[in-house]
ZADO-1210 file (C-alpha; in nm, 4 decimals, padded with zeros to 6 digits):
<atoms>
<atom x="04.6624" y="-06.1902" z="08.5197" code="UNK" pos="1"/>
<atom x="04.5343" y="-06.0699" z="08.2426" code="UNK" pos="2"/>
<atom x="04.6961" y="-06.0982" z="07.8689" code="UNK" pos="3"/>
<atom x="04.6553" y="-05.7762" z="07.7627" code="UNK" pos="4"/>
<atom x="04.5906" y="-05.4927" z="08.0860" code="UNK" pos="5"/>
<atom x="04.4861" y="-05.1259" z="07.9151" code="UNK" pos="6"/>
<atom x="04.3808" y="-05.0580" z="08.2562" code="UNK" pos="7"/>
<atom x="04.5389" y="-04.6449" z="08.3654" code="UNK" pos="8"/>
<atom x="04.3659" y="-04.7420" z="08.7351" code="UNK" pos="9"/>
<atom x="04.5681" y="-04.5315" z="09.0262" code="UNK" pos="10"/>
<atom x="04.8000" y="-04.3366" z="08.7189" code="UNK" pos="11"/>
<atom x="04.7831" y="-03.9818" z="08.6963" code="UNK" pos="12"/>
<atom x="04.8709" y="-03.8162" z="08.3561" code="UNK" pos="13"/>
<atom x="04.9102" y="-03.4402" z="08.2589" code="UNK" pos="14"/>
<atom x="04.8075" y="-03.4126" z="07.8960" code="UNK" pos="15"/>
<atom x="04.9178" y="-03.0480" z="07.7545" code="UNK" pos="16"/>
<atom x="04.7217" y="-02.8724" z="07.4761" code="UNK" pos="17"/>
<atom x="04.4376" y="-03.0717" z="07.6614" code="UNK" pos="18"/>
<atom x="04.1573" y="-02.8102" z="07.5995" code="UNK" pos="19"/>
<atom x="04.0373" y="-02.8821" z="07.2620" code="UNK" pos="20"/>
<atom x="04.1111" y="-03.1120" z="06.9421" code="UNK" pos="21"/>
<atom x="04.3357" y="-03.4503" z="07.0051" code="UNK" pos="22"/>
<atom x="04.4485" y="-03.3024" z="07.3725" code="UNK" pos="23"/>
<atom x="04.1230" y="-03.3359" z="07.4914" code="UNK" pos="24"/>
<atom x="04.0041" y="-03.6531" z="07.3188" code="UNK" pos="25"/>
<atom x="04.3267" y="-03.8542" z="07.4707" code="UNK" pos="26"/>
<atom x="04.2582" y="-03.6723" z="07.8161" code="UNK" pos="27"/>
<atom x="03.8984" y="-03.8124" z="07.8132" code="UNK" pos="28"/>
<atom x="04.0597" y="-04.1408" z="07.6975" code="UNK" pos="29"/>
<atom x="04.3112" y="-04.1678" z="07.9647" code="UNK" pos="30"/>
<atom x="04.0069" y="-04.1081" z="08.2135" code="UNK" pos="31"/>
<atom x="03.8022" y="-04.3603" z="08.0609" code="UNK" pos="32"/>
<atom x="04.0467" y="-04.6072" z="08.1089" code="UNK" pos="33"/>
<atom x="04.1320" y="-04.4922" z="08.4737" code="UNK" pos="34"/>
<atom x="04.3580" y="-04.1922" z="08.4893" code="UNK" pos="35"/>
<atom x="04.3086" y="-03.9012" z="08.6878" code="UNK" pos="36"/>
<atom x="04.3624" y="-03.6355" z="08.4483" code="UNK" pos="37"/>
<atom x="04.6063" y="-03.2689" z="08.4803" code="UNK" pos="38"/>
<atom x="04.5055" y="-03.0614" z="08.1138" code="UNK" pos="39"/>
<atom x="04.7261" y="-02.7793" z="08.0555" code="UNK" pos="40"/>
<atom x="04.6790" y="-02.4935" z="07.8215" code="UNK" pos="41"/>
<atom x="04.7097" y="-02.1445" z="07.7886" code="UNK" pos="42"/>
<atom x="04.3388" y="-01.9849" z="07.8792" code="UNK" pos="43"/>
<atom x="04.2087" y="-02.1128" z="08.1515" code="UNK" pos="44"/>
<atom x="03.8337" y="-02.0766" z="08.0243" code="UNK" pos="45"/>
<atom x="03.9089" y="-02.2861" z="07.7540" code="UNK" pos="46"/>
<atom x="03.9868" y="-02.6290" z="07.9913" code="UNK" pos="47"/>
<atom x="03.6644" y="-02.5931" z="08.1549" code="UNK" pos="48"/>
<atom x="03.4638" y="-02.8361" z="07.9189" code="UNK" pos="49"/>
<atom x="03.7898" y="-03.0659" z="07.9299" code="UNK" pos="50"/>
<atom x="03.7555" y="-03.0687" z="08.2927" code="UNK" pos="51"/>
<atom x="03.4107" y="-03.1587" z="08.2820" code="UNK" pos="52"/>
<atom x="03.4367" y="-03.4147" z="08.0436" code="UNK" pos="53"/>
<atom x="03.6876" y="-03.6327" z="08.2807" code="UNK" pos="54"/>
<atom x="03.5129" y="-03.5774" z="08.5600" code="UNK" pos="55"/>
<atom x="03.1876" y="-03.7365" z="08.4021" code="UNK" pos="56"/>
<atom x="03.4012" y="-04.0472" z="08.3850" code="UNK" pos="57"/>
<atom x="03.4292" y="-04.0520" z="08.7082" code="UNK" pos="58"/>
<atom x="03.7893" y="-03.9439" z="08.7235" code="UNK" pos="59"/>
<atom x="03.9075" y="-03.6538" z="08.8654" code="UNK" pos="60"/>
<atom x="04.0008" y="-03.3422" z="08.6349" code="UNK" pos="61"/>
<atom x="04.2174" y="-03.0911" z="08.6971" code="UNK" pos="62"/>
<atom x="04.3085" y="-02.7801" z="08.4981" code="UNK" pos="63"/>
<atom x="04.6723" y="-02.6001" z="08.5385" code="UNK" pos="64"/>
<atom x="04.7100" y="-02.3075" z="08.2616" code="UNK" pos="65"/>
<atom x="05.0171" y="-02.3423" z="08.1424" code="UNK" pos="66"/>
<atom x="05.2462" y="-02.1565" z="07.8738" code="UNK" pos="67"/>
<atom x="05.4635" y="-02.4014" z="07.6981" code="UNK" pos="68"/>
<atom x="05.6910" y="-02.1519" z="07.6125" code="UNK" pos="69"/>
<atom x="05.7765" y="-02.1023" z="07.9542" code="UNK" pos="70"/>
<atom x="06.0397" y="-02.2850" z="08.1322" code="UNK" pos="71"/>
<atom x="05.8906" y="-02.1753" z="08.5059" code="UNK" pos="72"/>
<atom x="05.5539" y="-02.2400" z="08.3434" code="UNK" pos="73"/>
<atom x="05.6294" y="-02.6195" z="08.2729" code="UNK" pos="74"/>
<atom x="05.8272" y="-02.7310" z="08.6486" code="UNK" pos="75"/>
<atom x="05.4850" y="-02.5642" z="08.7814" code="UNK" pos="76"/>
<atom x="05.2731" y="-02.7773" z="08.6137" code="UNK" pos="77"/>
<atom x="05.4588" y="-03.0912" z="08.6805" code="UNK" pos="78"/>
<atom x="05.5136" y="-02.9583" z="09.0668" code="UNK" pos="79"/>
<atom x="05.1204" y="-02.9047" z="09.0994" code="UNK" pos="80"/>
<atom x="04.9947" y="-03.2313" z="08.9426" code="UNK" pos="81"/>
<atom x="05.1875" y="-03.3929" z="09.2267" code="UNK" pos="82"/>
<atom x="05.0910" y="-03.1993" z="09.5034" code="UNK" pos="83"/>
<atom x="04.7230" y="-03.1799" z="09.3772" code="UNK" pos="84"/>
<atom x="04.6848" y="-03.5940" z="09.2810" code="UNK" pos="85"/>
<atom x="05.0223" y="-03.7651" z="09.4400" code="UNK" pos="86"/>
<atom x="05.2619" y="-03.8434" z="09.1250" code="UNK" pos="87"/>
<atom x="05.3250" y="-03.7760" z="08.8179" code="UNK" pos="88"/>
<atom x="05.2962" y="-04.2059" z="08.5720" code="UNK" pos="89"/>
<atom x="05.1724" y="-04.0429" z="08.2246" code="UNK" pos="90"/>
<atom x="05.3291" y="-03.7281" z="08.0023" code="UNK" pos="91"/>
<atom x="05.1422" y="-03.6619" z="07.6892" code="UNK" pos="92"/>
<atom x="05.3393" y="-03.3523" z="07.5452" code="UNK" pos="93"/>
<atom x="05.0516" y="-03.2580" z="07.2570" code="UNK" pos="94"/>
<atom x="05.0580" y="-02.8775" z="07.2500" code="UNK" pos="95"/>
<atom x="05.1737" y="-02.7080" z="06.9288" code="UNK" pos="96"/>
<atom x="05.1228" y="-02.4422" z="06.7291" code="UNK" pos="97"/>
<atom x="05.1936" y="-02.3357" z="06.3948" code="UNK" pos="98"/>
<atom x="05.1596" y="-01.9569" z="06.3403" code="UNK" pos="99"/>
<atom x="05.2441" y="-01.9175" z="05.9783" code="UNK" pos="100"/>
<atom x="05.1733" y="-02.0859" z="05.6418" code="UNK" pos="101"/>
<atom x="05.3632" y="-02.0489" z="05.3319" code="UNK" pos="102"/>
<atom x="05.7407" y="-02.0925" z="05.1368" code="UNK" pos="103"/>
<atom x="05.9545" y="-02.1099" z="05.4125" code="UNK" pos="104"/>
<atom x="06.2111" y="-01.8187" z="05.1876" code="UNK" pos="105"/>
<atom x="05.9425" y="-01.6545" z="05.3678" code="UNK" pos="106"/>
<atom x="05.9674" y="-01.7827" z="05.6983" code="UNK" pos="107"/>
<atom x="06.1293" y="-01.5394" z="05.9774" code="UNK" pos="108"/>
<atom x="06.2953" y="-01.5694" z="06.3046" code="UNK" pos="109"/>
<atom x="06.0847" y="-01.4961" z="06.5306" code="UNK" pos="110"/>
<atom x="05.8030" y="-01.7611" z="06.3941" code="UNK" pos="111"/>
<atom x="06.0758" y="-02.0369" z="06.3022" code="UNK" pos="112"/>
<atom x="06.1746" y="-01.9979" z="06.6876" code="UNK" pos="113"/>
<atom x="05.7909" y="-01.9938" z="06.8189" code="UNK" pos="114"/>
<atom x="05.7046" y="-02.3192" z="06.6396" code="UNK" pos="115"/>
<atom x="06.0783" y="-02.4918" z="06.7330" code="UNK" pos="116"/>
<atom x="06.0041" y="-02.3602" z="07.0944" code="UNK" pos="117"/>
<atom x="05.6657" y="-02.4670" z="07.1211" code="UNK" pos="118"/>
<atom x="05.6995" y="-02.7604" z="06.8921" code="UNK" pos="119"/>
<atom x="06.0398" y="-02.9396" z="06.9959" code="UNK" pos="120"/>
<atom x="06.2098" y="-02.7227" z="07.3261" code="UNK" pos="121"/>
<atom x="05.8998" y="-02.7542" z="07.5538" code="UNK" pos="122"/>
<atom x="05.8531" y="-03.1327" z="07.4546" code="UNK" pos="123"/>
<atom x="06.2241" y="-03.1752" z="07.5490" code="UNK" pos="124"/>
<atom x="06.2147" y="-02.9906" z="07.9128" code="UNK" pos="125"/>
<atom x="05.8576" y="-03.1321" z="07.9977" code="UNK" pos="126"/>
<atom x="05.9773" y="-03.4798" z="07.9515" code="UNK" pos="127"/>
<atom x="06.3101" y="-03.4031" z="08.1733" code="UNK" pos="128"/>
<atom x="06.1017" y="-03.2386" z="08.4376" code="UNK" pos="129"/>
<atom x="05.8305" y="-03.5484" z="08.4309" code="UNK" pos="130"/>
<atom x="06.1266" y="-03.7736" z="08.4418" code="UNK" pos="131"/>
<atom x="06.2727" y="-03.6418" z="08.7253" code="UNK" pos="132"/>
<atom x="05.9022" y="-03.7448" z="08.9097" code="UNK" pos="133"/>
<atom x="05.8964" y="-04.0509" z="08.7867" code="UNK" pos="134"/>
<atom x="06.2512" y="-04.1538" z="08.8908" code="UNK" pos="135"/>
<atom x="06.1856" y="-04.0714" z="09.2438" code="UNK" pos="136"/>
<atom x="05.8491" y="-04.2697" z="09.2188" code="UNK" pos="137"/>
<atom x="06.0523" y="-04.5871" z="09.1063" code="UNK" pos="138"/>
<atom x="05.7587" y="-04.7383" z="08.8892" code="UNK" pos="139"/>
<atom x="05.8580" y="-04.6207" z="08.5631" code="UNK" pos="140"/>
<atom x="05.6314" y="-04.4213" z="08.3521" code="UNK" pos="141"/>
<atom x="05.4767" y="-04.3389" z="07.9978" code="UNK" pos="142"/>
<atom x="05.5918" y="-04.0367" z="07.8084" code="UNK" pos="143"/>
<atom x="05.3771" y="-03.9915" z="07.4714" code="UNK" pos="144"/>
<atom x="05.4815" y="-03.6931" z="07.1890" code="UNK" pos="145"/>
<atom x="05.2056" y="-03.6102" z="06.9463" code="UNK" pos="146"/>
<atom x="05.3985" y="-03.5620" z="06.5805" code="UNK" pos="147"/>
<atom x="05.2324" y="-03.5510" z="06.2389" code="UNK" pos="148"/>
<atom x="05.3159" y="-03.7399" z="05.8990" code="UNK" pos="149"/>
<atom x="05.4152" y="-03.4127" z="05.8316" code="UNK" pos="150"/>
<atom x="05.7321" y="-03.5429" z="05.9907" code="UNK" pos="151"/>
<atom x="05.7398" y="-03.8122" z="05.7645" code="UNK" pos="152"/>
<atom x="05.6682" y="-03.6480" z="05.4441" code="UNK" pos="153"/>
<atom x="05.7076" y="-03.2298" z="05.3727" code="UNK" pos="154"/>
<atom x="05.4358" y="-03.0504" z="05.3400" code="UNK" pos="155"/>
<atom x="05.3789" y="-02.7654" z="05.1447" code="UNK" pos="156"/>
<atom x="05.3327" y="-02.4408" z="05.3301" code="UNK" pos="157"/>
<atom x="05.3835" y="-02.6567" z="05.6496" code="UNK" pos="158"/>
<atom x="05.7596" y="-02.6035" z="05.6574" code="UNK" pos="159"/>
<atom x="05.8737" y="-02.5191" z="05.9892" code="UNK" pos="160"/>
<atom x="05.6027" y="-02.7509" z="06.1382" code="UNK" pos="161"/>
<atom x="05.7167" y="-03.0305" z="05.9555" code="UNK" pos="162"/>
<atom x="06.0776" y="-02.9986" z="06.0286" code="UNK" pos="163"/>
<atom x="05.9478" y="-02.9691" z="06.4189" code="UNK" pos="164"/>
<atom x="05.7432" y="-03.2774" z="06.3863" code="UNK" pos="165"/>
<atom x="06.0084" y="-03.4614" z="06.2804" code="UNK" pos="166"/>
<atom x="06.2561" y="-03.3791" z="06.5356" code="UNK" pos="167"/>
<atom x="06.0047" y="-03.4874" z="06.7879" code="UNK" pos="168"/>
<atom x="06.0058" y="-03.8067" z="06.6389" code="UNK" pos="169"/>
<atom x="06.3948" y="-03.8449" z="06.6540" code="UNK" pos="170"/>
<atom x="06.3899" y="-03.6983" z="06.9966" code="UNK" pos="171"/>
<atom x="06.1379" y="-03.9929" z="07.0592" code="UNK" pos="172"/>
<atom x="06.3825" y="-04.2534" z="07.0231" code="UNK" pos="173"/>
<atom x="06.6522" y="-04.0227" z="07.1703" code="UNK" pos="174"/>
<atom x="06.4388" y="-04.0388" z="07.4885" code="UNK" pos="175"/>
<atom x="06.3585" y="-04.3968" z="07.4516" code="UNK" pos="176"/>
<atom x="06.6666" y="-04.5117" z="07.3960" code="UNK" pos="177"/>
<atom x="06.8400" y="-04.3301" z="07.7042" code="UNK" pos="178"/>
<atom x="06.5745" y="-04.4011" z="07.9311" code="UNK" pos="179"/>
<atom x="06.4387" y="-04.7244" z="07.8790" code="UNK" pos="180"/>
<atom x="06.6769" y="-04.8394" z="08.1484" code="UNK" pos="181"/>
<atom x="06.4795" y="-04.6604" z="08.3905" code="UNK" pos="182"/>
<atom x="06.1368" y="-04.8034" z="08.3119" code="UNK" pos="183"/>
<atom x="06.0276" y="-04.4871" z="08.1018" code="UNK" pos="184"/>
<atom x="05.8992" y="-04.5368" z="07.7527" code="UNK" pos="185"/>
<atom x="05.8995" y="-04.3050" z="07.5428" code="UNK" pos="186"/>
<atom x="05.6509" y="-04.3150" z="07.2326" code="UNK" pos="187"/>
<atom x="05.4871" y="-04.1161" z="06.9611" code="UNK" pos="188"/>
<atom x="05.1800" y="-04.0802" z="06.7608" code="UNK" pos="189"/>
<atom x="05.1637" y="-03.8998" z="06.4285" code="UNK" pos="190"/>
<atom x="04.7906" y="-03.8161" z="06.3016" code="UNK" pos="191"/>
<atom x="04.7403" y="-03.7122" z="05.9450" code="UNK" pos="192"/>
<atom x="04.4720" y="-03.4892" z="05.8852" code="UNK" pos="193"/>
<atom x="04.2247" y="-03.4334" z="06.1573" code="UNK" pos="194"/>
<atom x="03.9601" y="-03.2429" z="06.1913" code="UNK" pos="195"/>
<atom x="04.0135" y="-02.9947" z="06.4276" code="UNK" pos="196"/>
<atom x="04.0472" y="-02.6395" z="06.4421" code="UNK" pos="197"/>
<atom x="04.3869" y="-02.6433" z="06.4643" code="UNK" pos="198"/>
<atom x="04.3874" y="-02.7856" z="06.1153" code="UNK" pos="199"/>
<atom x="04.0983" y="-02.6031" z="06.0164" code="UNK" pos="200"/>
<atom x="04.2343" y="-02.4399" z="05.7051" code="UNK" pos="201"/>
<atom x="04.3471" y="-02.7925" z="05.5883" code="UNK" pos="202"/>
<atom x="03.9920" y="-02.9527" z="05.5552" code="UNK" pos="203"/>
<atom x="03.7736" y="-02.6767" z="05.5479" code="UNK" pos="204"/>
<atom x="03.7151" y="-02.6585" z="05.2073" code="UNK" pos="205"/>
<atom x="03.7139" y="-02.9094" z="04.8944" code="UNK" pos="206"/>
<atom x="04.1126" y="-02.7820" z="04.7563" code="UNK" pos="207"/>
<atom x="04.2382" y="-02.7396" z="05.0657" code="UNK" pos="208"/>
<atom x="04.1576" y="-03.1143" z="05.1494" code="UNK" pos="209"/>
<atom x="04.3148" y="-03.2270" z="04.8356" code="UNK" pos="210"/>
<atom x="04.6189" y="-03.0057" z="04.9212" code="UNK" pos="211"/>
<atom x="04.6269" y="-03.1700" z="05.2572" code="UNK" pos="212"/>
<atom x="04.6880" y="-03.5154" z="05.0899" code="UNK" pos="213"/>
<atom x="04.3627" y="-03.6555" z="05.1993" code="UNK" pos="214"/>
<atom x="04.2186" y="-03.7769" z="04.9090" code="UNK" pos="215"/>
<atom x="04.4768" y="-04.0515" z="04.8427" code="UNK" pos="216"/>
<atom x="04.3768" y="-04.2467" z="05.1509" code="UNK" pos="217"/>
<atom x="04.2791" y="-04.5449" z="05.1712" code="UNK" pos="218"/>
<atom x="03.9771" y="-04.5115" z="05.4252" code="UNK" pos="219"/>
<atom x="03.8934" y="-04.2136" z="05.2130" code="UNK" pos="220"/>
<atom x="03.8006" y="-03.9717" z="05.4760" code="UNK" pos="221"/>
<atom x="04.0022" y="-03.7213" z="05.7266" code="UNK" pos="222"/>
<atom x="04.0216" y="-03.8667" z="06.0782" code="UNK" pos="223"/>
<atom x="03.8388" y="-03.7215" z="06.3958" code="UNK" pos="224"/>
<atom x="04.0445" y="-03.5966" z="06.6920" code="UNK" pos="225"/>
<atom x="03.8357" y="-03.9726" z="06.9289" code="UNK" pos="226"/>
<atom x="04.0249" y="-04.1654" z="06.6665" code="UNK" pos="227"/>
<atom x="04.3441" y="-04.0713" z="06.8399" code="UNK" pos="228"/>
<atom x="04.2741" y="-04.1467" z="07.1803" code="UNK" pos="229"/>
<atom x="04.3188" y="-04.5322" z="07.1696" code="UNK" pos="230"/>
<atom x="04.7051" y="-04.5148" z="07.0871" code="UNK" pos="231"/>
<atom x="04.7863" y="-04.2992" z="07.3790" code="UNK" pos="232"/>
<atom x="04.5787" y="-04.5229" z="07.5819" code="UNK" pos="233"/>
<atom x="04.7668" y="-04.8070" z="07.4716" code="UNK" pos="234"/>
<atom x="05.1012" y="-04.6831" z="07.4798" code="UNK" pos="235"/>
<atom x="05.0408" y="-04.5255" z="07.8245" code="UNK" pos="236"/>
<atom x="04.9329" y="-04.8684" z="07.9815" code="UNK" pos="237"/>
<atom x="05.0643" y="-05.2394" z="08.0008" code="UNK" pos="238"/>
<atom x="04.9714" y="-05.3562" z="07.7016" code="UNK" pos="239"/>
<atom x="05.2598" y="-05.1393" z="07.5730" code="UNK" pos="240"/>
<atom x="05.5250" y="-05.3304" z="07.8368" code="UNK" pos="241"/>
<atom x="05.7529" y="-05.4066" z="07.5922" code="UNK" pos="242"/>
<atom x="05.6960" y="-05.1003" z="07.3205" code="UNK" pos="243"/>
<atom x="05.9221" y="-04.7875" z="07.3229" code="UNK" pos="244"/>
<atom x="06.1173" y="-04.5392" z="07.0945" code="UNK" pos="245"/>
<atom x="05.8078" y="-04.6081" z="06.8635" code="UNK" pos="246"/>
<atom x="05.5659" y="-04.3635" z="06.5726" code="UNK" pos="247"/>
<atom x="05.2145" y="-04.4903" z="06.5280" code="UNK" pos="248"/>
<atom x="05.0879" y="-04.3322" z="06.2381" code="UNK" pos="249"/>
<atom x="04.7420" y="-04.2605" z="06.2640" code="UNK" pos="250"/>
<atom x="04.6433" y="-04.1497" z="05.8924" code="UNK" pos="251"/>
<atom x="04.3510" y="-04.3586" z="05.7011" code="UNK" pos="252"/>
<atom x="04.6554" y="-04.5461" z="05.5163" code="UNK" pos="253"/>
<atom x="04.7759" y="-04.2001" z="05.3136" code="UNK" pos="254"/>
<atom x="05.1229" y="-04.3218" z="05.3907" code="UNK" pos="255"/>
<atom x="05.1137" y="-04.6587" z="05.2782" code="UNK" pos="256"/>
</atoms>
């Protein structure tokens, strides 16, 4: 036996907001390291290339669109992974959005409720439905949130987000601590800046980097949406046995 096993061979794992950015770099990851691979996102065109890019590992790919937002949406997704590749071991809930950047005085309804819906509620009601699988497979599973030092730290202009990201990390350990009994752990990432076009407008030019907080850190540069992949492929395998109700932070160092 091995001492450390980061082996995913014979798991299947749905990754959502796997079309571009960190969803798709920790989809390919999860295929490198053996998964077959569900990506869910809104536009269908828009998994292609993910597809294709698990599938050159030699893994099989599969692309459900899938609305977050939408409770019907969500139980199909987890109902068609298993009837398309058996079961349902690996839940990387990575979609989010963030529609609106400013003072949050400013901050309405109807966008506070799209980012805590998209953010926080789908997270919540993915995990129950991937639990349910995963209970009636009897192996245990890996559930893995994607938060953001902005749940750490506030973030100017970023406040909604923020206060989303860091109920995902509470509602980590929540998880974790509930369900550990059942062989589920539940874990969490939380990048800093990354470059992807989700947080385009935070590195895209010179003063928008420094407002992001980059320049502090210690590695000196923003990260790059591969960098991420390695912590959901260790928290979704064995290495992780004995890890759960856990944040990586995945920043350069700007938090230390």
């Amino acid at each position: 036996m091995s001492v450390v096993e980061f082996s995913l061979a014979g798991k299947v794992a749905i990754v959502t907001g796997g079309s571009r950015g960190i969803g798709r770099s920790i989809a390919v990851g999860l295929a490198e390291a053996g998964a077959d691979v569900v990506v869910a996102a809104r536009k269908p065109e828009a998994l292609e290339e993910s597809v294709a890019a698990i599938a050159a590992t030699g893994r099989k790919g599969i692309a459900i669109p899938t609305n977050v937002r939408d409770m019907d949406a969500l139980q199909n997704l987890v109902d068609q992974t298993r009837a398309q590749l058996g079961r349902v071991d690996i839940l990387v809930n990575n979609a989010a959005t963030n529609p609106v950047f400013g003072p949050v005085a400013n901050l309405d309804e109807r966008a506070w409720d799209t980012v805590m819906n998209t953010n926080v509620k789908s997270l919540f009601f993915l995990s129950k439905m991937a639990r349910a699988v995963m209970l009636e497979q009897g192996q245990g599973g890996s559930i893995i949130n994607v938060s953001s030092t902005g749940g750490f730290r506030a973030s100017g202009g970023l406040g909604a987000y923020s206060v989303s990201k860091a109920a995902v990390i509470m509602l980590t350990q929540v998880c974790a601590k509930e369900w550990g009994r059942d062989g589920i752990r539940v874990n969490c990432i939380a990048p800093g800046l990354i470059k992807t076009e989700f947080s385009r407008a935070l590195w895209d030019n010179e003063a928008a980097r420094q407002g992001g907080g980059n320049s502090g850190a210690p590695l000196g540069r923003i990260g790059m949406p591969d960098e991420m992949a390695g912590a959901a492929v260790y928290f979704a395998s064995a290495a992780s046995s004995f890890t759960t109700g856990q944040t990586l932070v995945l920043d350069g160092g700007s938090l230390a």
